[in-house]
Each structure stands twice: as structure tokens, then as C-alpha cells.
Backbone as a ProteinNet text record, in pm:
[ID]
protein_1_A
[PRIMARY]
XXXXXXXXXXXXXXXXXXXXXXXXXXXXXXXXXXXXXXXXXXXXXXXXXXXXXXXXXXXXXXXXXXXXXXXXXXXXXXXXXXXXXXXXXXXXXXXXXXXXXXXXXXXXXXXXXXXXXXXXXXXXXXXXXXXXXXXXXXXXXXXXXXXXXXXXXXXXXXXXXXXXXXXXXXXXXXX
[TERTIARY]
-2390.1	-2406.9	-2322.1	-2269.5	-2176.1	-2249.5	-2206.8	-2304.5	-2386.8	-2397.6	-2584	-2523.2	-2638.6	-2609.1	-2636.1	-2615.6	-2615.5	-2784.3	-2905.7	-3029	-3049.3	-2906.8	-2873.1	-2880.7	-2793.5	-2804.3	-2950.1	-3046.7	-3218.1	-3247.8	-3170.9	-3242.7	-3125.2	-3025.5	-2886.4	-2934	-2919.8	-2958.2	-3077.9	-3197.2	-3315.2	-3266.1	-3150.7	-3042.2	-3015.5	-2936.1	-2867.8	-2976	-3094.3	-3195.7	-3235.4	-3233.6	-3318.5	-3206.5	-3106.7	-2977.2	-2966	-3026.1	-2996.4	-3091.5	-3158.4	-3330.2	-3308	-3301.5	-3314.8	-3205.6	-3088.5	-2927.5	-3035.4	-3059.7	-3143.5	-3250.4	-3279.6	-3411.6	-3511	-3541.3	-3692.1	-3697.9	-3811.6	-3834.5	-3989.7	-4028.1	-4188.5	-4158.9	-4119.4	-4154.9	-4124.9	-4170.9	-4186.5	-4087.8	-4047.6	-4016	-4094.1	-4174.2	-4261.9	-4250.3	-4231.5	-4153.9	-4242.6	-4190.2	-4267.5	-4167.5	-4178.5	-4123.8	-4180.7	-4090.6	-4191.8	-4244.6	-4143.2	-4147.3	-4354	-4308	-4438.5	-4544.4	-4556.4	-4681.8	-4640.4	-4514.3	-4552.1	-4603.7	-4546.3	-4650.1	-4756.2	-4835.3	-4952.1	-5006.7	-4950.6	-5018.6	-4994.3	-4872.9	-4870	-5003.2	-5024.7	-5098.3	-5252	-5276	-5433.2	-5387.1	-5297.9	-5293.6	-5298.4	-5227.2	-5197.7	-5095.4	-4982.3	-4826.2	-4787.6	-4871.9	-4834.4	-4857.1	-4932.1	-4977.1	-4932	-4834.4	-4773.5	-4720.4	-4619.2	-4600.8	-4713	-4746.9	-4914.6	-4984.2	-4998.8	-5059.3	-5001.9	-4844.2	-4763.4	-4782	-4734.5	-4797.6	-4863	-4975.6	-5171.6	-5125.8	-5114.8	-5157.8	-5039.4	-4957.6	-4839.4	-4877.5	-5023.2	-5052	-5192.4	-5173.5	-5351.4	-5363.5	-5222.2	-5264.6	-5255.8	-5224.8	-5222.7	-5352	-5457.6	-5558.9	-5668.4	-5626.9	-5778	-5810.6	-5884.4	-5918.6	-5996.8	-6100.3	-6158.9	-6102.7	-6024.7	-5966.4	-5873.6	-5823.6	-5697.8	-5808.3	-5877.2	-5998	-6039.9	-6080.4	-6131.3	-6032.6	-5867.8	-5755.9	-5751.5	-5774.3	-5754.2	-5854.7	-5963.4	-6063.5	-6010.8	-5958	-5935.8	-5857.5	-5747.7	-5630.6	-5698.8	-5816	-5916.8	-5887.8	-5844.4	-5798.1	-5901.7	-5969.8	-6129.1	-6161.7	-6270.1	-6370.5	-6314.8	-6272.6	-6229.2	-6088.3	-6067.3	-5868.4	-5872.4	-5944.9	-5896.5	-5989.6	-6099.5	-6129.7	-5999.7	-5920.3	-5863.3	-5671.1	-5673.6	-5591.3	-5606	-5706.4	-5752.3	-5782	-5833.7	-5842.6	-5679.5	-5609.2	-5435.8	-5375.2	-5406.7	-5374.8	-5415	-5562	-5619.5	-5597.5	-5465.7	-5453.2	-5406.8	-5421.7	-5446.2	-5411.5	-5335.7	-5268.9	-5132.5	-5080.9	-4934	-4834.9	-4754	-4652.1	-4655.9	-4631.8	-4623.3	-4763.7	-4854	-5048.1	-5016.9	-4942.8	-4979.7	-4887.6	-4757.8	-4673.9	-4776.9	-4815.3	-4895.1	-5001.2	-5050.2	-5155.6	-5104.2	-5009.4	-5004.7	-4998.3	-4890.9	-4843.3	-4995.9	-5160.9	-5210.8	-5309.7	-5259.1	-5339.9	-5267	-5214.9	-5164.1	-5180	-5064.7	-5083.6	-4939.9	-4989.6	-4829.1	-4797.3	-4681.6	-4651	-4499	-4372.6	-4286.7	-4179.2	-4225.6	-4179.8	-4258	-4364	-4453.7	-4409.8	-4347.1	-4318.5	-4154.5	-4070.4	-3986.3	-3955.9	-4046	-4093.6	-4129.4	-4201.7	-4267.3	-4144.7	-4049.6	-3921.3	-3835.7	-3810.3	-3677.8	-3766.3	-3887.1	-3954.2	-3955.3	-3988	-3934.3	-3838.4	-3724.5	-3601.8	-3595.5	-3584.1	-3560.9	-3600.1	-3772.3	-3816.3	-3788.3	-3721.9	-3690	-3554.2	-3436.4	-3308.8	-3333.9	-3398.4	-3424.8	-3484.7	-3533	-3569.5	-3387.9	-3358.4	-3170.6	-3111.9	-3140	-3050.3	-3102.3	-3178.6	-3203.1	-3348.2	-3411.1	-3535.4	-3648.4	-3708.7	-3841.9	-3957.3	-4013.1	-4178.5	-4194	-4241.5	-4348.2	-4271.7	-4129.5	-4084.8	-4108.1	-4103.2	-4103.6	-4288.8	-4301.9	-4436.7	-4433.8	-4514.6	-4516.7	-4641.4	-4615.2	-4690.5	-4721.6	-4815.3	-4814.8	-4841.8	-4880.1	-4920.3	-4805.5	-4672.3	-4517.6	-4488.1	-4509.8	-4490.2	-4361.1	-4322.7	-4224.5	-4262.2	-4314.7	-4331.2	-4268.1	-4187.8	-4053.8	-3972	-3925.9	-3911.1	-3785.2	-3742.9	-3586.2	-3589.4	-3691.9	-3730.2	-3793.5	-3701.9	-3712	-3760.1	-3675.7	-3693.9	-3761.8	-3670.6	-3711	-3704.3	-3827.3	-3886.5	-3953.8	-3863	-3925.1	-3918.3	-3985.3	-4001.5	-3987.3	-3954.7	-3915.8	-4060.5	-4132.5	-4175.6	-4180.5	-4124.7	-4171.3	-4325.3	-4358.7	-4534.3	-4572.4	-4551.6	-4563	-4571.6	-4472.5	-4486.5	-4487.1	-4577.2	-4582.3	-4579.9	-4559.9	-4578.2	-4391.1	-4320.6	-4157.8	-4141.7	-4132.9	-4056.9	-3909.5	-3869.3	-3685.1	-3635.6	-3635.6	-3580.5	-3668.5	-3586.4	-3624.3	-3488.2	-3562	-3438.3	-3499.8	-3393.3	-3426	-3375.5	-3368	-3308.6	-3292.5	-3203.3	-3234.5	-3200.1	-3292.9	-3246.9	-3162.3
1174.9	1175.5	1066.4	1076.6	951.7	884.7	781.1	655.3	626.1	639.1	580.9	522	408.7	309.8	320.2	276.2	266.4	211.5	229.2	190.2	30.2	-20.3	-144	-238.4	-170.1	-298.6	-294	-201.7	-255.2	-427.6	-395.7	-554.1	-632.9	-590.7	-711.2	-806.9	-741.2	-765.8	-911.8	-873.3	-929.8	-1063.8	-1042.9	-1159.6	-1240.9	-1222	-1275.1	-1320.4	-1277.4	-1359.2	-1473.6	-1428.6	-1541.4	-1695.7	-1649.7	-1746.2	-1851.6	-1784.9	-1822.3	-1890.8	-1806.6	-1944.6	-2059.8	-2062.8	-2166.8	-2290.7	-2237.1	-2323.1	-2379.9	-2308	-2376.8	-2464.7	-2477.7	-2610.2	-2535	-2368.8	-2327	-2292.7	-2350.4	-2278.4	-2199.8	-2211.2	-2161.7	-1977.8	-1881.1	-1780	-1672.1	-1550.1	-1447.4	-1346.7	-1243.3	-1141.4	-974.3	-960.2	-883	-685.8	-620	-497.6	-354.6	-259.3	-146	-32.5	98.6	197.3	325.8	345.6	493.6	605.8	636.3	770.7	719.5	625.3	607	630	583.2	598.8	787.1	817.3	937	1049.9	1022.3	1107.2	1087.6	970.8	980.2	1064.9	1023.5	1129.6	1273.3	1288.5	1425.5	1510.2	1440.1	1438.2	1438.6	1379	1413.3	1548.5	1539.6	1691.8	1622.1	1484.9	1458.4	1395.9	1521.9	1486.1	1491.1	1597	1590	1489.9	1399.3	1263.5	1192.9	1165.4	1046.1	954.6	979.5	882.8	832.4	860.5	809.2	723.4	755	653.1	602.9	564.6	439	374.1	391	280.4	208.7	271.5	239.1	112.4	168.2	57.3	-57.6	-23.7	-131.6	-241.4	-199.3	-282.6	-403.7	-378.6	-394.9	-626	-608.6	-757.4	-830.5	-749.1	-812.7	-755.2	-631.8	-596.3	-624.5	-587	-594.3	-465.8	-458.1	-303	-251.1	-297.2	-229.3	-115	-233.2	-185.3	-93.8	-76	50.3	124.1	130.2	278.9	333.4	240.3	333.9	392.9	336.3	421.8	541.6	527.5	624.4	773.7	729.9	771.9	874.7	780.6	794.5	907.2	960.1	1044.3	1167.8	1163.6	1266.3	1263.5	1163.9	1164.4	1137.3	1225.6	1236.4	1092.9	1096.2	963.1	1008.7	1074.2	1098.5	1047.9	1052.7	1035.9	919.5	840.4	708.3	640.2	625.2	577.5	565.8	685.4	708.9	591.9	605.5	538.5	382.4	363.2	196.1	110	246.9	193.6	171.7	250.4	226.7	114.6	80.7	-41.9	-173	-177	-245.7	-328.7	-257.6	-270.2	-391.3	-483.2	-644.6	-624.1	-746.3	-789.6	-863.7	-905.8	-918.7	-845.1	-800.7	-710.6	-596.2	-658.6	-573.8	-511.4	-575.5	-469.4	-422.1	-430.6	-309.4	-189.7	-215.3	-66	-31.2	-80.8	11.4	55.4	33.8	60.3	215.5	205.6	280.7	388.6	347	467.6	557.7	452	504.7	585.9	587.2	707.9	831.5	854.8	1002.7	1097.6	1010.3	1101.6	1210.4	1375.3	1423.8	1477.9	1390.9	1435.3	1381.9	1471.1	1445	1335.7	1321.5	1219.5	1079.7	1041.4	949	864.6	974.6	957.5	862.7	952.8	898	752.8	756.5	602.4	539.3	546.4	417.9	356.9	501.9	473.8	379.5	406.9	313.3	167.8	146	34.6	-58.3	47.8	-5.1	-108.6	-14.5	-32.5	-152.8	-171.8	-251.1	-396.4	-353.8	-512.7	-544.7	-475.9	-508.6	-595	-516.2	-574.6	-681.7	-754.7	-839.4	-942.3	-932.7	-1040.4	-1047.9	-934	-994.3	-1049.2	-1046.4	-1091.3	-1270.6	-1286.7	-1445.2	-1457.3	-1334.9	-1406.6	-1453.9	-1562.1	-1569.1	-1469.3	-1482.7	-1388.9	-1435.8	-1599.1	-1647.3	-1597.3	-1542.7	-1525.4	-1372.5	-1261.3	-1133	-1070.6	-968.7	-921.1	-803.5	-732.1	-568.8	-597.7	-543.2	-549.3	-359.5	-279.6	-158.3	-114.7	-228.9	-261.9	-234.1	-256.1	-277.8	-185.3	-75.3	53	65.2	-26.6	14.8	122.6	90.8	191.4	348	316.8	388.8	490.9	576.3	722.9	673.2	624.1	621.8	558.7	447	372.5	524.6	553	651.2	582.2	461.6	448.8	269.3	183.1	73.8	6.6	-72	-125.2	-309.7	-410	-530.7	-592.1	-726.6	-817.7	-1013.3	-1049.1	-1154.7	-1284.1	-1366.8	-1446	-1575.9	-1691	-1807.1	-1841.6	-1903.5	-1889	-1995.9	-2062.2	-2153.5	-2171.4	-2042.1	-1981.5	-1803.4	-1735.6	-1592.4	-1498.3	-1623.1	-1504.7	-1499.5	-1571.8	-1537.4	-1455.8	-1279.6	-1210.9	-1239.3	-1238.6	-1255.9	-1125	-1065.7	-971.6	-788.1	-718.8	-561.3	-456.4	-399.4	-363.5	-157.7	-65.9	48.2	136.8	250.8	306.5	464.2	572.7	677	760.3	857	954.1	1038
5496.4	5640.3	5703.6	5757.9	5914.4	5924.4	5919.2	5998.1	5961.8	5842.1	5733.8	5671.7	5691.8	5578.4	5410.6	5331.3	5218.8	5195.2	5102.3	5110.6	5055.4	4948.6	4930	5040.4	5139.4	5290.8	5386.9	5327.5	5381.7	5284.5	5159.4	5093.9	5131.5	5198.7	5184.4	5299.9	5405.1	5572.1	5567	5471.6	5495.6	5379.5	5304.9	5212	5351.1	5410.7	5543.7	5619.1	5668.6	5732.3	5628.4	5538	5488.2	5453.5	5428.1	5419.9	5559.3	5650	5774.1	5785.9	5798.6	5833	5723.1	5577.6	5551.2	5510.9	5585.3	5658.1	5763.9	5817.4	5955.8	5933.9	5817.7	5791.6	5798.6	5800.8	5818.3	5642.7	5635.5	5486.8	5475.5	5564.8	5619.5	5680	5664.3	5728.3	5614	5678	5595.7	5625.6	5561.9	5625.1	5561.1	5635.7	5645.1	5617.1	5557.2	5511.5	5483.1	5504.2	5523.4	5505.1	5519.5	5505.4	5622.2	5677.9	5793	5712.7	5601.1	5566.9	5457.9	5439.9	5359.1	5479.8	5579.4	5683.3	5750.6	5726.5	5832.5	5710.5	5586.3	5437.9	5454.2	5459.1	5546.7	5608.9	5711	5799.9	5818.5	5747.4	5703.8	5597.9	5492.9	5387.4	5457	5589.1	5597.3	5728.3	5742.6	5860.8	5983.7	6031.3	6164	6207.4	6121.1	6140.5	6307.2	6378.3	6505.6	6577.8	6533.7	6595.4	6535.8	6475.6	6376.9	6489.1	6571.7	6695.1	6750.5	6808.4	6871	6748.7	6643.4	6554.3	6507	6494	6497.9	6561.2	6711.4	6800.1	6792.4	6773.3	6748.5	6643.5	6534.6	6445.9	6447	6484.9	6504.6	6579.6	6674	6753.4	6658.3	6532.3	6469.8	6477.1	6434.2	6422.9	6568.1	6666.7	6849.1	6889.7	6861	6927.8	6870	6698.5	6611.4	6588.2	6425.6	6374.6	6452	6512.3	6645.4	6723.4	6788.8	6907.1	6838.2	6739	6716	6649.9	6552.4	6585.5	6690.8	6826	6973	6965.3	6988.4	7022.2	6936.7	6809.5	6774.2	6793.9	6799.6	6866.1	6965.4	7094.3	7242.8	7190	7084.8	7066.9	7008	6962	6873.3	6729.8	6657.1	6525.5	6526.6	6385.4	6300.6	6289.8	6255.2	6165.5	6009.7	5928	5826.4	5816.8	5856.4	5907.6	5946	6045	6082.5	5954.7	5868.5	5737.1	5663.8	5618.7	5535.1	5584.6	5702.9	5761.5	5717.4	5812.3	5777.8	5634.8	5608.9	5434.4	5343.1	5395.3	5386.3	5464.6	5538.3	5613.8	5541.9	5487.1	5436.3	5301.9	5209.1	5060.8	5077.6	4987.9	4959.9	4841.1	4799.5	4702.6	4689.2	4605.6	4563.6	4615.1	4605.4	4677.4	4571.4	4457.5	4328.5	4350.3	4309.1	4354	4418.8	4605.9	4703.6	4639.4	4612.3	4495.8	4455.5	4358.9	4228.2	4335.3	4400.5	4501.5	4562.1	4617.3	4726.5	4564	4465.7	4370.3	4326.7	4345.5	4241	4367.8	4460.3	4599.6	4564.7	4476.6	4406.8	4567.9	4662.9	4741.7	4675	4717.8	4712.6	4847.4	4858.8	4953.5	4949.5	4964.8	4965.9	4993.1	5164.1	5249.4	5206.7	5129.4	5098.4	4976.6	4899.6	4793.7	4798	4892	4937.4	4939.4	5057	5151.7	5024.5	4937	4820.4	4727.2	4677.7	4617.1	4696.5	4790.3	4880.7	4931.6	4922.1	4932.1	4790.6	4694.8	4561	4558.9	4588.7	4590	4601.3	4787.4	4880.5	4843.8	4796.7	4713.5	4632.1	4496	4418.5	4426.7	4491.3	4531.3	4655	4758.4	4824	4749.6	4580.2	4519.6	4395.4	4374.9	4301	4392.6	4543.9	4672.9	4694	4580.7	4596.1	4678.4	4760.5	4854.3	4777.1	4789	4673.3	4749	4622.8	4716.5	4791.5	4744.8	4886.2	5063.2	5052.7	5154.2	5181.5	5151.4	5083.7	5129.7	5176.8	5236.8	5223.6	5173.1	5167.4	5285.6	5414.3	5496.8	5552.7	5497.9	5541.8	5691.8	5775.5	5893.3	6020.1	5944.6	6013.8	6000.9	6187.9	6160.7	6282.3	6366.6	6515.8	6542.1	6659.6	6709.1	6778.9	6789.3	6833.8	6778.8	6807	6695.6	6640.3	6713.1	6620.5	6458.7	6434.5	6321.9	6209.2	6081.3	6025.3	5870.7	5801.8	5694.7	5686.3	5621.9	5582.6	5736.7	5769.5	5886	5842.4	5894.4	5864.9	5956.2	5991.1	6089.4	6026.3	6054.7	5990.6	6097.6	6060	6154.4	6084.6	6127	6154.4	6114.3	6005.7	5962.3	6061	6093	6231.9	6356.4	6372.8	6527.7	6501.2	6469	6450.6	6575	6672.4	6807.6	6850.6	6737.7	6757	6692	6698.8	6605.4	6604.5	6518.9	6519	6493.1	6362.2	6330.1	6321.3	6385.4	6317	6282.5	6156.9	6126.2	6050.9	6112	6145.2	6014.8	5938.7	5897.7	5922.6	5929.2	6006	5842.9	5871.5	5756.7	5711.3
[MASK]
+++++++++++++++++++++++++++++++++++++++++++++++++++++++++++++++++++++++++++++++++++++++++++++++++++++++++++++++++++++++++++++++++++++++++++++++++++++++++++++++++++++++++++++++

């Protein structure tokens, strides 16, 4: 395809932030990482692909509103009490970066696009740790959804652990 990037420059890019911040004396922040195709398998997989925009948004908003408040919303949109469980409980996976992989791998969801999304997240973490980033910098955050349609593949946010209300970086991939 024209104009796509290579899936190497999702871990190169987040090389270059991190080079930068810590030229700059920050050695405190994260950069925070996700995949769309993994959240829109999702929601493909419980049957509310037509609402996948609308519940990007939603939860993109979880660490500014609170799990509360993005269940009413989801609520407010008519996504089930079955569906938003099954959501939140995906939002919810805790661990290592490596645990949330094996995590998401062992929800035997099938679903094409899901499957996708977990591989190129693989990827991405795997080559953003040969690109020199340490963990403690490095976040499998399933939470980091952009809200915005154009955001198709690898999706990260970089913050300052000191000042978290500075996002610096987002970075898009199209399919």
C-alpha cells in the first residue's frame, strides 16, 4: 500500500521519544501502548462492531472520568450489562507487560482483527525493548484507545510520571 509505514517504525518512533526525553534530563515517564485492531476485535467478538467508535471514545475517557462514569456512558449508548462486564473486565488486565500478552493471548478470543492487533503489539514491544527502551519506561496500557477513526493500528501516549496531565506524544497507524 502507498504511504504505510513499515510496523518496525511503531517501535522505532517510541526509540526517538525516549532518546529525547532522556537527552532532556527526564528519566521519570512512560510511554504508554495499545493496538486498535486489538480493541475493535473486541468489540467485534461480543457483536458491537457498530458501536466501536462510540466505545472508543468512552473508554479513552476512563482514567479522566472513572469506571463509573464510562459504564453510565456506556449504558447511555445501550451497550448490554454483558458487554460492558466483558469490556471492563478487558480494560482491567494487570500485570507486567509480558502477563497482559499472555493475558489478552489466553481470552482465546477468535477473532481475526484481535488477533491481528495482539501480533503487531507483540511486535512493537518486543522491538521498542531491541530499540534500547527499558520496561520501567514501556506500558501495555489496553485503556489507550484515541478516540478518533483515523487511529487504525499501534496507538501510544508518552507522559511525564510527574506531570501526567502533559500528554506529549500520539502516534497512529492506518491499515
Amino acid at each position: 500500500m502507498t504511504g504505510e509505514l513499515d510496523l518496525i517504525n511503531d517501535a522505532e518512533l517510541p526509540s526517538v521519544i525516549y532518546m529525547i526525553f532522556t537527552k532532556l534530563g527526564f528519566s521519570k515517564f512512560t510511554i504508554r501502548i495499545n493496538n486498535r485492531k486489538i480493541l475493535n476485535g473486541l468489540f467485534q467478538s461480543i457483536g458491537q462492531e457498530g458501536q466501536s467508535v462510540e466505545i472508543l471514545r468512552i473508554i479513552d475517557k476512563i482514567d479522566k472520568i472513572g469506571k463509573e462514569a464510562v459504564i453510565e456512558e456506556l449504558e447511555k449508548i445501550n451497550v448490554e450489562k454483558n458487554q460492558i462486564n466483558k469490556i471492563i473486565e478487558f480494560l482491567e488486565i494487570e500485570g507486567t507487560n509480558d502477563e497482559k500478552l499472555e493475558k489478552l493471548k489466553e481470552l482465546n478470543i477468535e477473532n481475526e482483527m484481535f488477533n491481528k492487533g495482539l501480533e503487531e503489539l507483540q511486535f512493537v514491544v518486543k522491538n521498542m525493548r531491541l530499540f534500547g527502551i527499558p520496561e520501567k519506561n514501556i506500558k501495555v496500557d489496553l485503556s489507550i484507545a484515541r478516540g478518533l477513526d483515523y487511529y487504525t493500528g499501534t496507538v501510544y501516549e508518552t507522559f511525564l510520571d510527574d506531570y501526567r496531565e502533559l500528554r506529549k506524544c500520539m502516534f497512529r497507524r492506518k491499515i
